[in-house]
C-alpha positions in Angstrom: 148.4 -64.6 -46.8 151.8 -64.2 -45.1 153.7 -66.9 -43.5 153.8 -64.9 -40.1 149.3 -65.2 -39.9 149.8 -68.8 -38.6 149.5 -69.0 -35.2 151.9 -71.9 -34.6 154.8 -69.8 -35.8 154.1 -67.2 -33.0 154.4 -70.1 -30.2 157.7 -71.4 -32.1 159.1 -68.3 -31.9 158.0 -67.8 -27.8 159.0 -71.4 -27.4 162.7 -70.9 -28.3 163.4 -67.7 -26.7 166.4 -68.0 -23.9 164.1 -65.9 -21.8 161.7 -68.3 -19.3 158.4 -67.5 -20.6 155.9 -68.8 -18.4 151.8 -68.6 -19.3 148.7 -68.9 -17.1 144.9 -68.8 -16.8 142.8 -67.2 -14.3 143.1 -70.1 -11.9 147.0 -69.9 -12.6 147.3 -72.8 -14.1 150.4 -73.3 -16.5 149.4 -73.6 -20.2 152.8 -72.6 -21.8 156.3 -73.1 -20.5 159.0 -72.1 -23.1 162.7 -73.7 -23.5 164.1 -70.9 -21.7 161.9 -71.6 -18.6 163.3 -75.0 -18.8 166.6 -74.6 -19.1 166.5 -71.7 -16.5 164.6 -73.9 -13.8 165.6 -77.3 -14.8 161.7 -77.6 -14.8 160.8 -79.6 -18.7 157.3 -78.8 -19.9 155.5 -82.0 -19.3 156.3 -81.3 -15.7 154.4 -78.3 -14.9 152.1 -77.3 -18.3 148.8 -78.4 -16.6 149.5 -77.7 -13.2 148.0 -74.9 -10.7 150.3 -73.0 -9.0 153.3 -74.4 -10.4 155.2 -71.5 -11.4 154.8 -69.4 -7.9 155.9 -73.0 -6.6 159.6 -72.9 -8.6 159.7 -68.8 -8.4 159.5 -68.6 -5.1 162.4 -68.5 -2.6 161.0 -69.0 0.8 162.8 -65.0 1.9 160.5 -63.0 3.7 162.2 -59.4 1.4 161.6 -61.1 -1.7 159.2 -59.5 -4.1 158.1 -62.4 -5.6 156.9 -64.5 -2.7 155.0 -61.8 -1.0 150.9 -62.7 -1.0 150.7 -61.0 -4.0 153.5 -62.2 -6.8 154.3 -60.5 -10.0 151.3 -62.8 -11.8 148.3 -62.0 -9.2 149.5 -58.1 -9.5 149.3 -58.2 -13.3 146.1 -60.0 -13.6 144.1 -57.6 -10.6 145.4 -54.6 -11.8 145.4 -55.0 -15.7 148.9 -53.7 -15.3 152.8 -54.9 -15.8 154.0 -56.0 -12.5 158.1 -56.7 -11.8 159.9 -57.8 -9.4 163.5 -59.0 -8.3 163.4 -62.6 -6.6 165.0 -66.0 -6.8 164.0 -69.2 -8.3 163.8 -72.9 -7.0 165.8 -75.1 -9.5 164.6 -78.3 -9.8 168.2 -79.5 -8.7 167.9 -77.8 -5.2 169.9 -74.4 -5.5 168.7 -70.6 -5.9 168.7 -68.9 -9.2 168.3 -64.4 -9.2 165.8 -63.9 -11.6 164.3 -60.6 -13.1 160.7 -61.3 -13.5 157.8 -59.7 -15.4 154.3 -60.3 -15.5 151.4 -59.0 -17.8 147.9 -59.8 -18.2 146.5 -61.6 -21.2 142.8 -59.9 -22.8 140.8 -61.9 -25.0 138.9 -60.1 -28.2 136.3 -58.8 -25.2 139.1 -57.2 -23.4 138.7 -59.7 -20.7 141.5 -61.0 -18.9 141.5 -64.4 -19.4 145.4 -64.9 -17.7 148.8 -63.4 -17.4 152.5 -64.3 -19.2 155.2 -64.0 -16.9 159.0 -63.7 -17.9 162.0 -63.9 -16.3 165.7 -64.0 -17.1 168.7 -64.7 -14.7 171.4 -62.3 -14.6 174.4 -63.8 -16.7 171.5 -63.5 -19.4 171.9 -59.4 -19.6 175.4 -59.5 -20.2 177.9 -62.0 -21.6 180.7 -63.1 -19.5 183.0 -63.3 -22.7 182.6 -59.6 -23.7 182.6 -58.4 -19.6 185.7 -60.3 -19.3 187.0 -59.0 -22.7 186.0 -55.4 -21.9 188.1 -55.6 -18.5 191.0 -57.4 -20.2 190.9 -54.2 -22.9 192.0 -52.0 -19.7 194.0 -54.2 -17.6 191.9 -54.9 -14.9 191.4 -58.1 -15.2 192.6 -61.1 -13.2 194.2 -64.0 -15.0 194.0 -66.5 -13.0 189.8 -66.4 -12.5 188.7 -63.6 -15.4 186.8 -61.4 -13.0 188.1 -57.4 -11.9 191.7 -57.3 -10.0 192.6 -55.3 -6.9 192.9 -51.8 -8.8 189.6 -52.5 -11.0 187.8 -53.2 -7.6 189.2 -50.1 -5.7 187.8 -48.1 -8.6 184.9 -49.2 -8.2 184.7 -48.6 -4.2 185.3 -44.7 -5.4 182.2 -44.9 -7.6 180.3 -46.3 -5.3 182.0 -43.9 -2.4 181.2 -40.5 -5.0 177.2 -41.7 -5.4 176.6 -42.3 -1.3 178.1 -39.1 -1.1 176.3 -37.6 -3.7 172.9 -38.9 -3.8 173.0 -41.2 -0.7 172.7 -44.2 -2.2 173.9 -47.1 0.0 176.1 -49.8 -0.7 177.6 -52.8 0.9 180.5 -55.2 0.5 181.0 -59.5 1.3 184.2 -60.3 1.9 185.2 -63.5 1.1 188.3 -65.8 2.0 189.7 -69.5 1.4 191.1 -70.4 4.5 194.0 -72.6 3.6 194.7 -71.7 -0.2 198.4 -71.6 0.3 198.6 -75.1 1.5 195.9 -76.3 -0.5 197.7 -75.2 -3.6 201.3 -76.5 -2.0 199.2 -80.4 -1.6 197.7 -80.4 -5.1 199.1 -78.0 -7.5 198.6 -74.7 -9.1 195.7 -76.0 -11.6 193.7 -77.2 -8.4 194.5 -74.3 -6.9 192.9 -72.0 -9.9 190.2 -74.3 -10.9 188.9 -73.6 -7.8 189.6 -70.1 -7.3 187.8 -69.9 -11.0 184.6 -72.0 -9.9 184.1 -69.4 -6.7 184.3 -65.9 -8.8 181.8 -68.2 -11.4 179.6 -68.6 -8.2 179.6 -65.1 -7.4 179.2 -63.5 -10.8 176.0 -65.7 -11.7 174.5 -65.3 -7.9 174.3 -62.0 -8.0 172.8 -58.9 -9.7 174.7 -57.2 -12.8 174.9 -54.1 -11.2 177.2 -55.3 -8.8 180.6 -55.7 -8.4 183.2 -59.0 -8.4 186.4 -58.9 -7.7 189.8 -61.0 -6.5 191.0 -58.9 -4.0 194.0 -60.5 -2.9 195.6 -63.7 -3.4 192.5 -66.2 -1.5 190.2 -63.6 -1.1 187.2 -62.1 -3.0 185.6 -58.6 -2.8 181.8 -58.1 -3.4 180.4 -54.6 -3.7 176.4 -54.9 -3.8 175.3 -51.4 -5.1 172.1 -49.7 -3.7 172.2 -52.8 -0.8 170.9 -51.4 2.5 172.2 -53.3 5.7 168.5 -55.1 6.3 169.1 -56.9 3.4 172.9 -57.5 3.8 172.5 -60.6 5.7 169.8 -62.7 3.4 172.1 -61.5 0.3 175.0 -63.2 2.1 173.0 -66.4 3.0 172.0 -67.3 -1.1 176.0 -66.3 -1.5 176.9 -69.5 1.4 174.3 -71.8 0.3 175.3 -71.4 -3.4 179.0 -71.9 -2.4 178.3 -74.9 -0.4 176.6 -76.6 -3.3 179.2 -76.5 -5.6 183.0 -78.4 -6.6 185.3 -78.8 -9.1 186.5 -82.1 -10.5 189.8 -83.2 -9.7 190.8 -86.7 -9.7 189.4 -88.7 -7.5 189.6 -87.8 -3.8 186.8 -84.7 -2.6 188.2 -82.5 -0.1 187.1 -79.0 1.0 188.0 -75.7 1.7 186.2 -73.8 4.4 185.1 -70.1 3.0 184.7 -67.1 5.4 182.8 -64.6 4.9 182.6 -60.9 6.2 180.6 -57.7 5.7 179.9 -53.9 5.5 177.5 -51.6 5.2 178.6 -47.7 4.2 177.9 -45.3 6.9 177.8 -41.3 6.6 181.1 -39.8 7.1 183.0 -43.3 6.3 185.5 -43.6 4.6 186.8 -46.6 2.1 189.4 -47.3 4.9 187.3 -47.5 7.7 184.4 -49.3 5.6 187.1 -52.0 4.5 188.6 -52.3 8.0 184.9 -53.3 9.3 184.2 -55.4 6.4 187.6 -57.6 7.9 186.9 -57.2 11.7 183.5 -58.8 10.6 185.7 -61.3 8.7 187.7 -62.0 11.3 185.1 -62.6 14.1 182.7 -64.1 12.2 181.3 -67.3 14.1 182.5 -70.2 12.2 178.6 -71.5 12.2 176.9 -68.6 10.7 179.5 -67.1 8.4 181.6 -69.5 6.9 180.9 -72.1 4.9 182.6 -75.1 2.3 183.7 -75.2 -0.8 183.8 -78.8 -2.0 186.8 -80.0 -4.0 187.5 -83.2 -5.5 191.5 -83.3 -5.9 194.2 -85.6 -6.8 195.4 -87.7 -3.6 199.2 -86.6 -4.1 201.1 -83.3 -5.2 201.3 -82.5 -8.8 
């Protein structure tokens, strides 16, 4: 008899996978929850194994586009139709911000063929690809910015003309946030250069683990930050760019002991036919620009020595 027959090495095995692994029975109640749901949602497993209703509780992000929250979630769609169901949505984490999640759900047969539940998975983005080797890739080329590790200016310009070539191509849409630190320069004169970069660092952070991987981040200029969301249509421009501000506003670096903030402004784009980068990039700043200071800008908290260094 092999070592591998025993059951219990099978639910090890699920159990320490870095991918959330979430099980259910036909009344969707939780009866497995693997250390990569936990660490994903913040959620341990005495807190939800047991419990109806549960998982479509944390996975669900209260947008009216999101796959996942429609009447019908990745689970109820695997276990009606006997079929893998996936979607694209955004999980509750138990400490109050949004995580992007790819999920997948399958149904669960017994020996009769009867399905008795569903297993759902689901994996957040800066699980597909390590920051280390992105950053290490982009450093190979010299495209990458020093100061924060993400694409520079020239990286992100090539990757407008990609995006650019397949709109034009096979009209596939795309759309860019614009982001600035209003006040940088004096911000960095008042508390130093290392304030100054942990910060700019903790923003591109933000960005790269809010959104998809098939999507561009960049530093654009000196306090401002370029997103290009590929395959982004302008309906969903706007709920895209309200995870971005609520994300944002949650977070801060640590810096001595005084918090102080720096409001972040936030414009954006949508490509239109016959447009070109220029034009595209000159609305993306006009939006910047006029955008109401209640809707489209937002804080990012800093806690920072009380005198120059």
């Amino acid at each position: 008899m092999s070592d591998f027959d025993e059951p219990e090495i099978y639910r090890a095995i699920l159990e320490s996978l870095g991918t959330g692994v979430c099980v259910v029975d036909r009344n969707k109640k939780i009866v497995f929850w693997s250390d990569g749901a936990e660490k994903i949602t913040g959620y341990l497993r005495h807190e939800v194994v047991g419990q109806s209703g549960k998982g479509r509780e944390v996975l669900q992000c209260d947008e009216p586009d999101c796959e996942s929250c429609n009447e019908e979630s990745p689970l109820d769609r695997a276990m009606k139709t006997a079929h893998l169901a996936e979607a694209l949505g955004f999980i509750h984490h138990k400490a109050g911000h949004e995580v992007p999640v790819y999920i997948r759900a399958s149904p669960v047969h017994n020996a009769h063929g009867s399905i008795i539940g569903a297993v759902e998975t689901f994996e957040s983005p800066e699980q597909s690809e390590s920051p280390d080797h992105r950053e290490a890739e982009l450093k190979l080329t010299g495209c990458v910015d020093e100061i924060t590790g993400i694409a520079n200016h020239a990286m992100m310009q090539s990757h407008l003309r990609e995006a650019m070539g397949t709109f034009r191509d096979v009209q596939v849409p795309f759309g860019l946030l614009l982001f600035q630190l209003e006040g940088l320069a004096q911000f960095r004169t008042s508390f130093g250069q290392e304030a100054a970069s942990a910060l700019l660092r903790m923003v591109a952070h933000d960005l790269e683990n809010t959104l998809w991987r098939t999507d561009f981040v960049g530093r654009w200029s000196d306090d401002e930050f370029l997103v290009i969301l590929s395959g982004c249509a302008e309906q969903a421009l706007h709920s895209i760019q309200g995870r971005v501000r609520r994300i944002l506003a949650n977070d801060r670096i640590e810096w001595w002991g005084e918090r102080r903030s720096l409001p972040v402004r936030i414009g954006n784009a949508t490509i239109q036919p016959d447009e070109s980068i220029e034009s595209l990039l000159q609305r993306a700043r006009q939006s910047l620009i006029e955008a109401p200071t209640h809707d489209h800008s937002t804080s990012v908290q800093a806690k920072t020595a009380s005198s120059g260094s």
